[in-house]
KOLLOFI-916672 format. One line per field, with one value per residue (C-alpha): residue number from 1; x, y, z. Coordinates in Angstrom, 2 decimals. Layout:
! residues N
nr <- [NUM  ...] $
x <- [X  ...] $
y <- [Y  ...] $
z <- [Z  ...] $
//
This chain:
! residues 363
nr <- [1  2  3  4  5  6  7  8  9  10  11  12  13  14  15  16  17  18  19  20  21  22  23  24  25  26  27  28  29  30  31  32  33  34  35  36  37  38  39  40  41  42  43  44  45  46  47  48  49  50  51  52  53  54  55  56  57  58  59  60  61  62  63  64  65  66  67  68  69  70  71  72  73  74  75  76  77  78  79  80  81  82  83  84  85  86  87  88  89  90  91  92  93  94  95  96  97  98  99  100  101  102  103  104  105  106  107  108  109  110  111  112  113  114  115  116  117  118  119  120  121  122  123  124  125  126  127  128  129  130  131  132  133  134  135  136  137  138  139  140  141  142  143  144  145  146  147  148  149  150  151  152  153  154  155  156  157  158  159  160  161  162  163  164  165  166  167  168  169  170  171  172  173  174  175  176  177  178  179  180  181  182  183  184  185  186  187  188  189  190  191  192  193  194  195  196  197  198  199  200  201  202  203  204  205  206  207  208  209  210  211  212  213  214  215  216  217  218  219  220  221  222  223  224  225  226  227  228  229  230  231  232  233  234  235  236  237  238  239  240  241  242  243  244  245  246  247  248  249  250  251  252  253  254  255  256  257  258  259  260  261  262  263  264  265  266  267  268  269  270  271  272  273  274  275  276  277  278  279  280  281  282  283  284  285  286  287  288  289  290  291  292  293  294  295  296  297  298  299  300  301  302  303  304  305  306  307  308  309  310  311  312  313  314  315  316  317  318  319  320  321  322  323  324  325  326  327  328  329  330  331  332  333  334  335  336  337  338  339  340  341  342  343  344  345  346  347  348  349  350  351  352  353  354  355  356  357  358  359  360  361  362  363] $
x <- [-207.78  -206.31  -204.42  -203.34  -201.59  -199.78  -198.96  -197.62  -195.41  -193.93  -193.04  -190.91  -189.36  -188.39  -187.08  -185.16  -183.28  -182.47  -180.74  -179.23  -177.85  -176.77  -174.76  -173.18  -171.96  -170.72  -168.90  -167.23  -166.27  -164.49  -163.00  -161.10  -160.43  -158.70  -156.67  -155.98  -154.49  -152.35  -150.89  -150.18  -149.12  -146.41  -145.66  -145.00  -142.57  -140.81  -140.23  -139.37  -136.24  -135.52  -135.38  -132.87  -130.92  -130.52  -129.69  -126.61  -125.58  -125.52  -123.69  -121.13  -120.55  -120.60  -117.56  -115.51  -116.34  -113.70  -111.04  -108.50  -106.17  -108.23  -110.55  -106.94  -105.55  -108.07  -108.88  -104.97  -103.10  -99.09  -97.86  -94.35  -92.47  -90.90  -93.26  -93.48  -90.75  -90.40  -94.15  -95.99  -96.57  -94.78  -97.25  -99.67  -99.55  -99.48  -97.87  -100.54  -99.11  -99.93  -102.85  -106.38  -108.80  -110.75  -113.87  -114.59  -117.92  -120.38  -124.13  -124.15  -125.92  -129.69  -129.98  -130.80  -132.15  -135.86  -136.08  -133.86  -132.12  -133.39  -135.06  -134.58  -137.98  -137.77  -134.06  -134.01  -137.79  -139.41  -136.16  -134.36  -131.23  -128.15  -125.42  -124.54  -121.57  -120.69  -117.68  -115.31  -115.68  -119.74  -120.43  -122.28  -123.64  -123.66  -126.20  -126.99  -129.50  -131.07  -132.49  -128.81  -127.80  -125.60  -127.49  -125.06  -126.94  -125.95  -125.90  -125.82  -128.98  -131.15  -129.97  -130.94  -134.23  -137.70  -139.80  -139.11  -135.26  -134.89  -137.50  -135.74  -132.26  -133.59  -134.96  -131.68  -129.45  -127.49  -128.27  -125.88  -126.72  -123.79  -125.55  -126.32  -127.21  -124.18  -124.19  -121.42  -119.86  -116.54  -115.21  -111.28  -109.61  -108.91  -104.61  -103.14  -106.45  -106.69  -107.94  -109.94  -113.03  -113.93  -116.50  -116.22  -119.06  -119.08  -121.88  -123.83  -121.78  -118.56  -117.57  -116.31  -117.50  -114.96  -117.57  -116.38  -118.43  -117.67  -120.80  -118.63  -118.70  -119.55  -119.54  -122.29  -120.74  -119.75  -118.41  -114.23  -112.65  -109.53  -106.91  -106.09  -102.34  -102.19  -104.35  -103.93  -107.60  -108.05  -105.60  -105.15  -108.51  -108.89  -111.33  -112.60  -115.38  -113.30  -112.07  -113.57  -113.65  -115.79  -118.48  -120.77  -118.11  -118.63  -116.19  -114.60  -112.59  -109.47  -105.95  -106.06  -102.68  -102.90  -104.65  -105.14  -108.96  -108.85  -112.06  -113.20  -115.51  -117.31  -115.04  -112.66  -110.21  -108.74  -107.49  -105.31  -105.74  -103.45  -105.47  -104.44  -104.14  -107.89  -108.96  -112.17  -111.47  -114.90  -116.99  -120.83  -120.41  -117.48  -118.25  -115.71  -115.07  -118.38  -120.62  -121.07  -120.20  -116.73  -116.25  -113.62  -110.81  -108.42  -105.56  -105.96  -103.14  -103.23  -100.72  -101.54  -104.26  -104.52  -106.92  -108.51  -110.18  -113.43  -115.45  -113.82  -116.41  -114.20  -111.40  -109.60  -106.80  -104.36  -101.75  -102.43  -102.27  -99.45  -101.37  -104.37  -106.61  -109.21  -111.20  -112.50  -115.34  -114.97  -111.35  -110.59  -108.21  -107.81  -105.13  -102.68  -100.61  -97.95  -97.99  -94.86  -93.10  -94.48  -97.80  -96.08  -99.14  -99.02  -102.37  -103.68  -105.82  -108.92  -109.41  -106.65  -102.69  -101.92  -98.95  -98.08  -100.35  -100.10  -103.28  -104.99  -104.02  -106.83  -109.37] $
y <- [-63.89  -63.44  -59.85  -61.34  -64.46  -61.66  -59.70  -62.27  -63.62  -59.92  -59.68  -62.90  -62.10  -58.86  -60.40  -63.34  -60.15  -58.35  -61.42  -62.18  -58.51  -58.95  -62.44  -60.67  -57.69  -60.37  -62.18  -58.67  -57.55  -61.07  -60.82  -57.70  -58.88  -61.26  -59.43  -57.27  -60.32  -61.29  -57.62  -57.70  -61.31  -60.11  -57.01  -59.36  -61.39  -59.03  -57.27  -59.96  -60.34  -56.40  -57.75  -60.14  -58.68  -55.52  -58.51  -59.45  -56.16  -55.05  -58.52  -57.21  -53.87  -55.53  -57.68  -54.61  -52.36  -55.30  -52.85  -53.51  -50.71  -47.55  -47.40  -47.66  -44.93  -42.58  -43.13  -42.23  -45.11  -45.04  -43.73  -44.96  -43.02  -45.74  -45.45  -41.72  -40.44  -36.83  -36.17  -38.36  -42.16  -44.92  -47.92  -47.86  -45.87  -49.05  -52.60  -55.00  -58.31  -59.49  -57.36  -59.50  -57.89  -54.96  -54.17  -50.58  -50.75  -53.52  -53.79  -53.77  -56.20  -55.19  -53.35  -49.75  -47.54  -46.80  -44.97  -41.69  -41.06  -37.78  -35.16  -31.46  -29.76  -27.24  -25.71  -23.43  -22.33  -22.58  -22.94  -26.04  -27.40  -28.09  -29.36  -30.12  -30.97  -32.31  -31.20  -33.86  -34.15  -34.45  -31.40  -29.16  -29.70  -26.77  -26.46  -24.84  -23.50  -21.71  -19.18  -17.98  -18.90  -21.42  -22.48  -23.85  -26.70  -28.49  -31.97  -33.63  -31.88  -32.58  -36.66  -36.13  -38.14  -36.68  -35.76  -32.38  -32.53  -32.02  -28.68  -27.14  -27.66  -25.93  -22.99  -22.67  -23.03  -19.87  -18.52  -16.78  -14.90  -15.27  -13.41  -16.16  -19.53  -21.84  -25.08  -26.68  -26.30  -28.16  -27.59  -26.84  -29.97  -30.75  -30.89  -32.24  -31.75  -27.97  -26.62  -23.49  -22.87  -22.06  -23.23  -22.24  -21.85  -22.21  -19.70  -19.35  -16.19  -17.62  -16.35  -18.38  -17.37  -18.30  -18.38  -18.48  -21.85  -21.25  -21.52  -19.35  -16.49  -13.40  -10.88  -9.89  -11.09  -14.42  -13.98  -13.34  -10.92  -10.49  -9.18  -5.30  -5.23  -1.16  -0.06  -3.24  -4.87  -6.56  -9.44  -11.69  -14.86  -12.71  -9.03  -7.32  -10.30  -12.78  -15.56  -15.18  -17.60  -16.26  -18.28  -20.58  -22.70  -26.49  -27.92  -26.53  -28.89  -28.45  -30.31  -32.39  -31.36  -27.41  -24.21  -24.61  -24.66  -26.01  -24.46  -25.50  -23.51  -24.03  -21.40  -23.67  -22.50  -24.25  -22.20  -22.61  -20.42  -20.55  -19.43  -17.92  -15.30  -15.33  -12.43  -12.02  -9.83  -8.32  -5.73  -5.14  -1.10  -0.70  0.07  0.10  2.55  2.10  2.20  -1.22  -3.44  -5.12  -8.24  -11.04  -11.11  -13.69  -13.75  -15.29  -15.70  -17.71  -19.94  -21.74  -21.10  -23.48  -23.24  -25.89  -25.96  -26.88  -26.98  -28.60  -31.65  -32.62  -32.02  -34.01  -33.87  -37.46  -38.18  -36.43  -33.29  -33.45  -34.53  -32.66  -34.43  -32.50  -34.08  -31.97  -32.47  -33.79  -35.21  -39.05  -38.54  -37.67  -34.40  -35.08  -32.37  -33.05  -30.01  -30.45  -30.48  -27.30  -28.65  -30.96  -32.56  -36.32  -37.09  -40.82  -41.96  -43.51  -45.38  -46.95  -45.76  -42.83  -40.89  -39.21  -40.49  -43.50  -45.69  -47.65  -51.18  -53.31  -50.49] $
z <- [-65.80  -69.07  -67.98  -64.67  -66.43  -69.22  -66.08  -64.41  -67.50  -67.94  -64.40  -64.39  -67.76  -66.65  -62.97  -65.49  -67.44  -64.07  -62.80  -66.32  -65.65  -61.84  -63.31  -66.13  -64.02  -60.94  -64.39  -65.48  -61.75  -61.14  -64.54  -63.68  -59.99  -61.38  -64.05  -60.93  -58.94  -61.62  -61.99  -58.35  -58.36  -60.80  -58.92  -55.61  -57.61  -58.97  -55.22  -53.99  -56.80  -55.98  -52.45  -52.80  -54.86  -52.40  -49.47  -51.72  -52.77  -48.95  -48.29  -50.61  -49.08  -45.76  -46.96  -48.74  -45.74  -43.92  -43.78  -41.62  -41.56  -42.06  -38.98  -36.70  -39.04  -38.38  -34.67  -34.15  -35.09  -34.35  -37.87  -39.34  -40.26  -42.38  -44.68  -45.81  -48.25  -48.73  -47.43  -49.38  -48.19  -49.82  -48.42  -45.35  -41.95  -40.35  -41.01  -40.31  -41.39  -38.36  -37.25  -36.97  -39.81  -37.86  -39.30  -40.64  -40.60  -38.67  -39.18  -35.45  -33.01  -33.68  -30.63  -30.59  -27.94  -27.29  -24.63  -24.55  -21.24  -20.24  -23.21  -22.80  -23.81  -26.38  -24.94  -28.27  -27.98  -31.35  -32.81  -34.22  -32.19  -34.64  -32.56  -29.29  -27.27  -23.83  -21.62  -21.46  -17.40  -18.21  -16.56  -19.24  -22.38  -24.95  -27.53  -30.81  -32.05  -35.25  -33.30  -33.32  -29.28  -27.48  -24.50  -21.53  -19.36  -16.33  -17.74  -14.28  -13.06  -16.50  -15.30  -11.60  -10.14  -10.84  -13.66  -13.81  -13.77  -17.47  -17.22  -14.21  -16.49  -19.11  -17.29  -15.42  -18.61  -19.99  -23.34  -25.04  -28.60  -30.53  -33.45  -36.43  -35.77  -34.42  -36.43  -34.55  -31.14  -29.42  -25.85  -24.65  -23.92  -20.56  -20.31  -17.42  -15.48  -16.81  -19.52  -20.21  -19.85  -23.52  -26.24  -29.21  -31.51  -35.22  -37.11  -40.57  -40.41  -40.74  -37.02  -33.99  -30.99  -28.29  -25.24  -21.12  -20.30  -16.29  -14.11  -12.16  -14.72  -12.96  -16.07  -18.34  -21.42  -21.97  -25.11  -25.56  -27.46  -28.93  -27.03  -28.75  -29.94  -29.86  -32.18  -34.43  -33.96  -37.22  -38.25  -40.95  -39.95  -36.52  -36.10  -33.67  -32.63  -32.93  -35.73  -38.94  -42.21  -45.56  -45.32  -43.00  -40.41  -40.74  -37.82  -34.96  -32.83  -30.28  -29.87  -27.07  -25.85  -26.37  -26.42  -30.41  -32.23  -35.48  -37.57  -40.96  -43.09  -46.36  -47.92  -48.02  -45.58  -42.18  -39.73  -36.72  -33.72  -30.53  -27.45  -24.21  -21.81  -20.41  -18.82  -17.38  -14.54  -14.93  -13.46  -13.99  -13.18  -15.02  -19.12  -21.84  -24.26  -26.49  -23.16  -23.07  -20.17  -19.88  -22.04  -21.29  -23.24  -24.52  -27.03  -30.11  -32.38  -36.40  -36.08  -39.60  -42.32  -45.67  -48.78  -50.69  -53.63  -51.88  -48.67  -45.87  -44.57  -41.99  -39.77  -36.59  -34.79  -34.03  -32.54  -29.45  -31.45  -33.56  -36.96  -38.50  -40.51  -43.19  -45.98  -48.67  -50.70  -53.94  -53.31  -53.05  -50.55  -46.55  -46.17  -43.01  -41.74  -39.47  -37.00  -35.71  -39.21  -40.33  -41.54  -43.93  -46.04  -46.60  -49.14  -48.32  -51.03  -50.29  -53.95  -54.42  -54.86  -57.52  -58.41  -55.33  -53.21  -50.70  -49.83  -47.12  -46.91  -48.25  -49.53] $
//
């Protein structure tokens, strides 16, 4: 009786301890739960200040983006003429005393598309796409790739009724391998309801490939060459393949008003290239001189080719071709060139008026 009682008394002492233990651990685990909460608690508050203060600082920008000169100025505005003293700008572009404020930049509506119209399915393979380009009647859309081709689709077949639309586009698109990948692309304007039937294709090279977009191509080379001038086939920006810059070609775009392509490169050049005389009177049997079937041909002539200190981002034409626009990087200013005054360059600051430099109103 005596055992049972002392067995009995150990057993509850050591079930009092285990419980003592279980309440001391539960003490020390809500002890650092709560040091936890507070560090989060803290962390929550200060977020929430970050927050608010990004809401004003976007406010801000949203109310210095209110610019209402520059977004007219570079969509084309009418330029006067006024205003610019031996080449360089005296004020503004544009008098807008009594212009309502345009803004430069709007956060938008909050709409955005979810659902994308029609997708092409892998057009480049493998391979990235890294610029694309519609005709300007909607009738093709070029694409380039990183597997170094142009592909040529049929844009109003990839939008036609039935899921597979899109597929059959891509297997009936024309791939062309312009040798490096193209990284930009722009299509001939249309003049007076003609234009020719040319992309041209901006490379990692530093080549432009000047590409016959017809459906109704019959050769086996899409891609133009130069027209030979005797034995003269390598020119100043022009060789035997075509136009060439130094390094990698950023832009590529045409005049809206004539056979010019305007092609920036991260060399830091812009060159100007008058195109014409298309020839693709082609035959499959026929071979040239190196064995190789007939190509097209076209002439190609520089017209104008400037150097800057650094890589051109950008380049546009305005004025329905008369004015070329180029920014380069690391500059605080947008270069015009007035085309019909022997690319005369007007500098338009975009920080404010320096010496010899004019500036946007209000920016």
């Amino acid at each position: 009786f005596f055992l049972n009682n002392q067995r009995n008394s150990s057993m509850d002492l050591l079930r009092d301890i285990g419980q003592a233990d279980q309440l001391t651990s539960a003490r020390e685990e809500n002890r650092v739960l709560q040091e936890k909460v507070k560090e989060l608690t803290v962390r929550v508050h200060e977020l929430l200040a970050e927050n608010q203060s990004l809401k004003a600082e976007v406010e801000l920008y949203r109310r210095e983006c209110a610019l209402p000169t520059f977004s007219k100025l570079t969509l084309g505005g009418n330029h006067n003429d006024d205003n610019i003293v031996g080449g360089e700008a005296k004020g503004s572009f544009i008098d807008t005393m009594d212009d309502e404020i345009d803004d430069f930049v709007t956060s938008g509506n909050g709409l955005y598309p979810d659902d994308p119209a029609v997708t092409l399915p892998q057009i480049h393979g493998h391979s990235n796409p890294l610029c694309c380009v519609l005709h300007p009647d909607d009738s093709t859309l070029a694409t380039g790739g990183a597997d170094s081709c142009l592909n040529l689709c049929r844009w109003g077949s990839a939008l036609a009724p039935g899921d597979e639309s899109s597929v059959k586009a891509v297997n009936d698109a024309i791939n062309i391998s312009c040798g490096a990948p193209v990284i930009c692309a722009s299509f001939a304007q249309v003049n007076q309801g003609r234009g020719l039937p040319i992309v041209a294709a901006g490379c990692m090279d530093g080549s432009v490939r000047l590409v016959h977009c017809g459906f109704d191509f019959c050769g086996s080379e899409r891609i133009l060459k130069p027209e030979s001038v005797g034995s003269e086939r390598v020119v100043n920006g022009i060789n035997e393949r075509g136009i060439r810059h130094g390094k990698y070609v950023k832009n590529v775009v045409w005049s809206p008003n004539a056979p010019i392509v305007a092609t920036a490169s991260a060399d830091g050049t812009v060159q100007l290239t008058k195109v014409g005389n298309l020839d693709c009177v082609m035959s499959d049997d026929d071979d040239d001189d190196d064995g190789n079937n007939n190509h097209g041909t076209v002439s190609m002539e520089v017209i104008q080719s400037m150097h800057f200190d650094g890589p051109v981002e950008s380049i546009c034409f305005l004025d329905d071709g008369d004015t070329l626009c180029c920014y380069v990087r690391g500059t605080s200013y947008l270069s015009y060139f007035d085309l019909k005054d022997g690319c005369k360059q007007t500098k338009m600051s975009l920080n404010g008026e320096s010496a010899g430099t004019g500036c946007f109103d209000e920016h």
